[in-house]
C-alpha positions in Angstrom: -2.8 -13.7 20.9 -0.9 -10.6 20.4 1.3 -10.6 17.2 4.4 -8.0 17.0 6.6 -7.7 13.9 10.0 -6.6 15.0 12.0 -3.9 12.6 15.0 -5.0 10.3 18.6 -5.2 12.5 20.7 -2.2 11.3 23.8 -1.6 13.3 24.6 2.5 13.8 28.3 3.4 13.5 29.8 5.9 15.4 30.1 7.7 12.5 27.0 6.9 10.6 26.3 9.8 8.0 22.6 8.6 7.8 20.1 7.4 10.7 19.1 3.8 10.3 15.3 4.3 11.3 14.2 5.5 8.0 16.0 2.8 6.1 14.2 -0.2 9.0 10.9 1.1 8.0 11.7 1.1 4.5 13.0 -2.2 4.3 9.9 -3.5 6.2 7.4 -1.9 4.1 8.6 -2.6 0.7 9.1 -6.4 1.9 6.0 -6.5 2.7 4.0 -4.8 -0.6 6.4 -7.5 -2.2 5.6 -10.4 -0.5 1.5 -9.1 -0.7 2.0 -9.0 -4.4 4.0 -13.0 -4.7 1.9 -14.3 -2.2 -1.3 -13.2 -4.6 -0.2 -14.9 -7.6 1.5 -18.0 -5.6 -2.6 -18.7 -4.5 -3.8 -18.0 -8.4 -1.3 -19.9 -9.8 -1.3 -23.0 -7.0 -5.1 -22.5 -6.2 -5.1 -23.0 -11.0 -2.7 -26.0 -10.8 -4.9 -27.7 -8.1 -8.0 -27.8 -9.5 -6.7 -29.1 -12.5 -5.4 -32.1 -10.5 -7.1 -35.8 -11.1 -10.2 -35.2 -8.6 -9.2 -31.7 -7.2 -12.8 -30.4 -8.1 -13.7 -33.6 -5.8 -11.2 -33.0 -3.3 -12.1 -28.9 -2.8 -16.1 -30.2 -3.0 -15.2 -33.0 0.4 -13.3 -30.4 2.0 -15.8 -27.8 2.4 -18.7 -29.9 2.8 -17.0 -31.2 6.0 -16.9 -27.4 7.7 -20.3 -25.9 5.6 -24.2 -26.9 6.7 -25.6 -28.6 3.3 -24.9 -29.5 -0.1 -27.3 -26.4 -1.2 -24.7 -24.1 1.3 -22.1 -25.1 -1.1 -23.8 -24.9 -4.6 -25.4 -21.6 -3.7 -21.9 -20.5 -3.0 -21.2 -21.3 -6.2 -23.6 -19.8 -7.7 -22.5 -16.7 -6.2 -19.1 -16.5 -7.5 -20.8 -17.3 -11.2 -23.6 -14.3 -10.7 -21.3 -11.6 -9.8 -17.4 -13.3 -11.2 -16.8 -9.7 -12.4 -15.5 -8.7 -8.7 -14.1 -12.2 -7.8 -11.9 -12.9 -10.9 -9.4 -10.1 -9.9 -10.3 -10.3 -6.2 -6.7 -11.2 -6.1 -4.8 -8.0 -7.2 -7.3 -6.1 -5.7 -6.3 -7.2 -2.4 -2.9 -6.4 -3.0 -3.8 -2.7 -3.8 -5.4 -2.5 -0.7 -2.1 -3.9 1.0 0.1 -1.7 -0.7 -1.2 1.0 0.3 -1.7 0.1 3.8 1.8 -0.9 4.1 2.4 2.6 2.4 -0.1 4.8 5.0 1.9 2.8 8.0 5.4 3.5 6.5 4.9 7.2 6.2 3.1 7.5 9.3 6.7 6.0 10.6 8.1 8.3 8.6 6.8 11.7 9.5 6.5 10.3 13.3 10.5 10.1 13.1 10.9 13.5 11.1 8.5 14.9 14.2 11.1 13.2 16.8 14.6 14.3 14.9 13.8 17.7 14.5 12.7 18.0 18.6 15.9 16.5 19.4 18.0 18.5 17.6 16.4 21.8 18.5 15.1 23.1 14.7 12.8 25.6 14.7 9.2 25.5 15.0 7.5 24.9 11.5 5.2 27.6 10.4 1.7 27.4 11.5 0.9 26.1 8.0 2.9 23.2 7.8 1.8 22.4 11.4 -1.6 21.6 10.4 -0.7 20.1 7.5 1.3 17.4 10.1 -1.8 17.3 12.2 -4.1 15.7 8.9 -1.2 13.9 8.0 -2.6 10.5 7.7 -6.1 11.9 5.7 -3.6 13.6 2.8 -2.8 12.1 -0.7 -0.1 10.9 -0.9 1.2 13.7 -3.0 0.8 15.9 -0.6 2.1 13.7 2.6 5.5 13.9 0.1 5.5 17.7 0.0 4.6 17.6 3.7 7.6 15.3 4.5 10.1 17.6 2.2 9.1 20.8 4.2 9.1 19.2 7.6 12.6 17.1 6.7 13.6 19.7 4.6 14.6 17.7 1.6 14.3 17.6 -1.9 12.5 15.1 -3.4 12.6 14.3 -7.3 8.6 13.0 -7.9 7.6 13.7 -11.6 4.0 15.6 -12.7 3.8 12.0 -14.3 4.6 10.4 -11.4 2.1 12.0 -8.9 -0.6 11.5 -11.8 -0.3 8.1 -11.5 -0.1 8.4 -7.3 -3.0 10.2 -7.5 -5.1 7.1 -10.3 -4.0 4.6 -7.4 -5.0 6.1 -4.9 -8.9 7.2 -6.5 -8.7 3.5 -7.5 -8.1 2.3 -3.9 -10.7 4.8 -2.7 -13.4 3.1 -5.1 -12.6 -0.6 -4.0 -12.4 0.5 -0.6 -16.0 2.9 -0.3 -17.7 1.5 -3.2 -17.0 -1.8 -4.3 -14.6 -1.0 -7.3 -17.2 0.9 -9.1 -16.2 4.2 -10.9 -17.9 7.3 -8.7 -18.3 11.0 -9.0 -15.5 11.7 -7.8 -13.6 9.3 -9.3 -14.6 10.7 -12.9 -13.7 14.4 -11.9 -10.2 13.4 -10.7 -8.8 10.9 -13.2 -6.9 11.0 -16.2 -8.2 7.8 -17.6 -10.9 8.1 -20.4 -13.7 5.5 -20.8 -15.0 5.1 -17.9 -19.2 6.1 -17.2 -20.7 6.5 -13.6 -21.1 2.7 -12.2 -18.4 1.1 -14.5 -16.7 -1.5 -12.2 -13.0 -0.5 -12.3 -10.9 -3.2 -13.3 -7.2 -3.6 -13.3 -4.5 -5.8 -14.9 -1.4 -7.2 -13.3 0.5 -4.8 -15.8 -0.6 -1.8 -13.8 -0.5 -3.3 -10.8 3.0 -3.7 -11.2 3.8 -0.4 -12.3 2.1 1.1 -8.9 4.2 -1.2 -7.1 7.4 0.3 -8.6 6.2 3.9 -7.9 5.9 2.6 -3.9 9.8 1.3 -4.9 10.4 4.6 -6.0 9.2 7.1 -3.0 10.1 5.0 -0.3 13.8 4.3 -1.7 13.8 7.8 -2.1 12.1 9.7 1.4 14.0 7.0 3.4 17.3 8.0 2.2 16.8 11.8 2.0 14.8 11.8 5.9 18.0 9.2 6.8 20.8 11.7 5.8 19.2 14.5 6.7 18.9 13.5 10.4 21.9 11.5 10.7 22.7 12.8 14.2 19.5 12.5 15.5 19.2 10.3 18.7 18.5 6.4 18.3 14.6 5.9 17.7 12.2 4.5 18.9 
């Protein structure tokens, strides 16, 4: 069954000194990274509070031996979990990393898409041949560089920090590592990171305190590129 998720309601005005597209992406995307992020310690904590119901171990036991083969299915599951816990006890935020930045790579897709549209329609000059392939890779750039991308082709100014892009630039090696090689700490990962203590193979772990403070930065730049790209292309026609 096809599934479509329909953008926020924002009602133009006629005289409207920002374009509402920007602001309906936004509004979707950081909704979601915030809902990924509740809805991963809702299970932890609820998924917690179960088991340490009267007969919850019990309950959880009859309810998957009812859809699984055998008892042994079952055990050696859990003896799975036990023999490698070290990439299932923070399966949880791991996930939500992932999400972010998936909800991230589709918002500034949107993003740079709608930049692409604003300036056709409202005849700016062609962007040097230089800034034209950097729009063709788009979707393959940090996203440091997807932000200096978006201020040339919007031409805006956008107030990111060296601090702040360092820290872009952790999340994103982090995501690469859980995403290509299970969470542990590669080559490339070592050459490119600011964080110290880390050896060739270390699984790379993460607290909800960091977490957190990667889900603020997304707060940050997509408050931020929505309403520059939305003012600066106020009188750009209705999109999509």
């Amino acid at each position: 069954m096809a599934i479509r998720i329909p953008l926020p309601d924002f009602i133009r005005s006629q005289d409207a000194k920002a374009h509402p597209y920007p602001f309906q992406i936004a509004m979707q995307a950081l909704e979601l990274m915030q809902g990924s992020l509740f809805y991963a310690s809702f299970v932890d904590v609820a998924s917690g509070a179960y088991v340490r119901l009267p007969d919850g171990m019990a309950n959880l036991e009859c309810f998957f031996m009812e859809r699984l083969d055998s008892k042994n299915t079952y055990d050696e599951a859990w003896e799975i979990l036990g023999k490698y816990q070290i990439f299932f006890e923070k399966a949880a935020y791991q996930s939500v990393l992932i999400a972010m930045n998936s909800h991230w790579d589709w918002y500034a897709r949107k993003l740079i898409d709608f930049v692409v549209f604003a300036r056709h329609g409202l005849d700016y000059p062609i962007l040097e041949r230089s800034a034209r392939k950097q729009l063709e890779r788009f979707s393959s750039l940090p996203i440091g560089e997807q932000l200096e991308v978006i201020q040339i082709a919007a031409g805006v100014c956008l107030s990111v920090t060296d601090g702040e892009k360092t820290e872009l630039q952790e999340m994103a090696l982090v995501r690469n590592v859980g995403l290509h090689n299970r969470w542990e700490v590669d080559k490339r990962y070592l050459e490119r990171t600011t964080r110290r203590g880390y050896q060739l193979g270390d699984v790379r772990t993460f607290e909800v305190e960091e977490l957190n403070g990667w889900h603020q930065m997304f707060i940050t730049i997509v408050r931020a590129t929505s309403l520059e790209v939305a003012q600066a292309f106020a009188t750009a026609p209705d999109y999509p």
